[in-house]
C-alpha positions as a Markdown table, in Angstrom:
| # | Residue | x | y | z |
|---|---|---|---|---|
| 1 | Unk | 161.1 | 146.6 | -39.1 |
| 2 | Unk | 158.2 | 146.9 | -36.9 |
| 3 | Unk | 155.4 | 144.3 | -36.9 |
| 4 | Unk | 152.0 | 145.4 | -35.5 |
| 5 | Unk | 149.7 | 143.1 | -34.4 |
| 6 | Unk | 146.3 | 143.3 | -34.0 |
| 7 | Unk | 144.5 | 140.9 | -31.4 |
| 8 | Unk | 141.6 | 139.6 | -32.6 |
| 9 | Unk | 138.7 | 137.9 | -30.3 |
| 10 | Unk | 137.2 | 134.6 | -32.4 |
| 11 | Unk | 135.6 | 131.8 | -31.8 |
| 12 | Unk | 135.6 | 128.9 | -33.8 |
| 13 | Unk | 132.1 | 126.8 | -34.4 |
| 14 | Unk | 130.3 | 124.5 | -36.7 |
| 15 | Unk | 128.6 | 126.5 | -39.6 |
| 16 | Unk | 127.7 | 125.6 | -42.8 |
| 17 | Unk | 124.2 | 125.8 | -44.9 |
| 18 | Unk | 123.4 | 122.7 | -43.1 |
| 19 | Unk | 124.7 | 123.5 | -40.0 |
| 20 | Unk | 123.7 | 126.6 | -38.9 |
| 21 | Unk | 122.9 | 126.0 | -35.3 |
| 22 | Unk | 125.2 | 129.6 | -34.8 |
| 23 | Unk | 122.8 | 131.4 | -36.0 |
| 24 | Unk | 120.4 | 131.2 | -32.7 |
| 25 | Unk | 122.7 | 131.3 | -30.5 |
| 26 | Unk | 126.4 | 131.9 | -31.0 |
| 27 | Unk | 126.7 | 134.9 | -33.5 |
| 28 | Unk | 124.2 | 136.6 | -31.3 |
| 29 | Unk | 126.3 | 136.5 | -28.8 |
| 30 | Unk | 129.2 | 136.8 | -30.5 |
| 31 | Unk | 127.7 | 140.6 | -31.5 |
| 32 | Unk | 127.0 | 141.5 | -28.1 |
| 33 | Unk | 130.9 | 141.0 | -27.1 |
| 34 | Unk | 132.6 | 142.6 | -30.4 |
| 35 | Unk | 133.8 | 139.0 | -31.2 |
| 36 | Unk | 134.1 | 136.9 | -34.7 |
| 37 | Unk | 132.7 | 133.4 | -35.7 |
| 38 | Unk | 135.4 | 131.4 | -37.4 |
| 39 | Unk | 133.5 | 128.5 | -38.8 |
| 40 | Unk | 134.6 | 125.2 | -39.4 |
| 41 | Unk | 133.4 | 122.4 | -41.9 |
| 42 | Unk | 131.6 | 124.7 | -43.9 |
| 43 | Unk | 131.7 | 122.3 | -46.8 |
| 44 | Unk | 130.1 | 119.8 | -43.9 |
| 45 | Unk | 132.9 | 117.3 | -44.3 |
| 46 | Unk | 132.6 | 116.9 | -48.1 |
| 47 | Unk | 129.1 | 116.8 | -48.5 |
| 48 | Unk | 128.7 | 120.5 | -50.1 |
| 49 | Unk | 131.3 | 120.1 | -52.3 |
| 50 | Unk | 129.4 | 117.2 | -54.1 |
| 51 | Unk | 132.6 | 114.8 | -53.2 |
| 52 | Unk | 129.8 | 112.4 | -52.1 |
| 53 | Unk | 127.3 | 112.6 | -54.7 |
| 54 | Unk | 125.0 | 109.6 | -55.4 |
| 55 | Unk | 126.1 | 108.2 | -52.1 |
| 56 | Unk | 129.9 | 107.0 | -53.2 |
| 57 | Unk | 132.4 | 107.1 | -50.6 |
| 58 | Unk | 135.5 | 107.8 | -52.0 |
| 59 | Unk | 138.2 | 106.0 | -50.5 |
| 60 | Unk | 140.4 | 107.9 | -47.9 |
| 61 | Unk | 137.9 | 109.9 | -47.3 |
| 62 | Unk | 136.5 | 111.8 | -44.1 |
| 63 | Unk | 133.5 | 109.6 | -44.0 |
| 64 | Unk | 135.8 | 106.4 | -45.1 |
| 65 | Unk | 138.3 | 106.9 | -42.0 |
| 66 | Unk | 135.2 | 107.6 | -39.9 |
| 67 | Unk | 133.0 | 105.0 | -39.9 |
| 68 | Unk | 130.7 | 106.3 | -37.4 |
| 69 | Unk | 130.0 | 109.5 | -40.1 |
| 70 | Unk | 128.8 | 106.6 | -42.4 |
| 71 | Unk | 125.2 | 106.2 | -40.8 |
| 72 | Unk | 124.2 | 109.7 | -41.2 |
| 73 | Unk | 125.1 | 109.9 | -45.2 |
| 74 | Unk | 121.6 | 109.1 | -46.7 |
| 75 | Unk | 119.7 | 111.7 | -44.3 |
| 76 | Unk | 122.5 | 114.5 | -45.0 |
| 77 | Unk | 122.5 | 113.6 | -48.7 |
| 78 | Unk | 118.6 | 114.1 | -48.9 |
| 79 | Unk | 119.4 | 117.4 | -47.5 |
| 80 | Unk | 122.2 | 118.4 | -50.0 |
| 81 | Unk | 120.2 | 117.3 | -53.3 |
| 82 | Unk | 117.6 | 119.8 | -53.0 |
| 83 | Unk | 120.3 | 122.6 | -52.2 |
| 84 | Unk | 122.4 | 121.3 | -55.1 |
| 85 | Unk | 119.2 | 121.5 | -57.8 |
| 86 | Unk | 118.7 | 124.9 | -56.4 |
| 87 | Unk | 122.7 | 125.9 | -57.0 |
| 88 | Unk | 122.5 | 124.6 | -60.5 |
| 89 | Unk | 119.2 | 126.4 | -61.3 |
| 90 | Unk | 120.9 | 129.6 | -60.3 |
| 91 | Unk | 123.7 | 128.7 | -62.3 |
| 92 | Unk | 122.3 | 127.8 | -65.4 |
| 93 | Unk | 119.8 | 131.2 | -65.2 |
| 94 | Unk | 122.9 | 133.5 | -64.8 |
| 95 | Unk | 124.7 | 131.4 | -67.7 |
| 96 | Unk | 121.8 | 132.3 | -69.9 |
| 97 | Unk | 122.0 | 136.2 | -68.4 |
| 98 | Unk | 125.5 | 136.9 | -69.0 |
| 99 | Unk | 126.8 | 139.2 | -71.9 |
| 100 | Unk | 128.3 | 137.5 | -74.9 |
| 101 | Unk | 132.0 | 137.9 | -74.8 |
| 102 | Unk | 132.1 | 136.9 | -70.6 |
| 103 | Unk | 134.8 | 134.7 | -70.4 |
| 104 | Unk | 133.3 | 130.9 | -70.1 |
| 105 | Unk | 133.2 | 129.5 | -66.2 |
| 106 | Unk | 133.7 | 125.7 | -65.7 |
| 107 | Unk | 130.8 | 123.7 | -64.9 |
């Protein structure tokens, strides 16, 4: 059996809603040498995936073994809840537009 590979030319970088640094500078450049972005954290560490909600740290958590990540919760949190009331508008307006018989989705 004869396995081709492909080489691919990445680099890996910080992106996420919230982090999208990339965008200026990276990806551009990225484009201009054929390569790929492979992002990292793009759930920033939790935060998108609503694991720290209302400020709770669960324990074992990223920003419980990182102490130094503790600090920045309230600013970052004031940055997901307007992104997470914009999510669940979207959500609720495409529940309301779907055709009867659509299997249901979980909330």
């Amino acid at each position: 059996m004869i396995t081709l590979v492909i080489p691919t030319e990445h680099m890996e970088a910080n992106y996420s809603i919230l982090v999208c640094d990339a965008e200026k500078t990276i990806i551009p450049a990225l484009r201009d040498h054929q390569m790929h972005l492979l992002p990292y954290m793009s759930l920033a560490s939790g935060l998108l995936s609503g694991k720290y909600r209302g400020g709770a740290i669960p324990t074992g958590s990223r920003l419980d073994r990182m102490p130094f990540m503790k600090g920045s919760l309230p600013q970052n949190l004031g940055a997901v809840d307007p992104l997470q009331a914009f999510a669940e508008a979207r959500v609720s307006s495409w529940r309301n537009w779907r055709s009867p018989g659509w299997p249901e989705t979980r909330s």
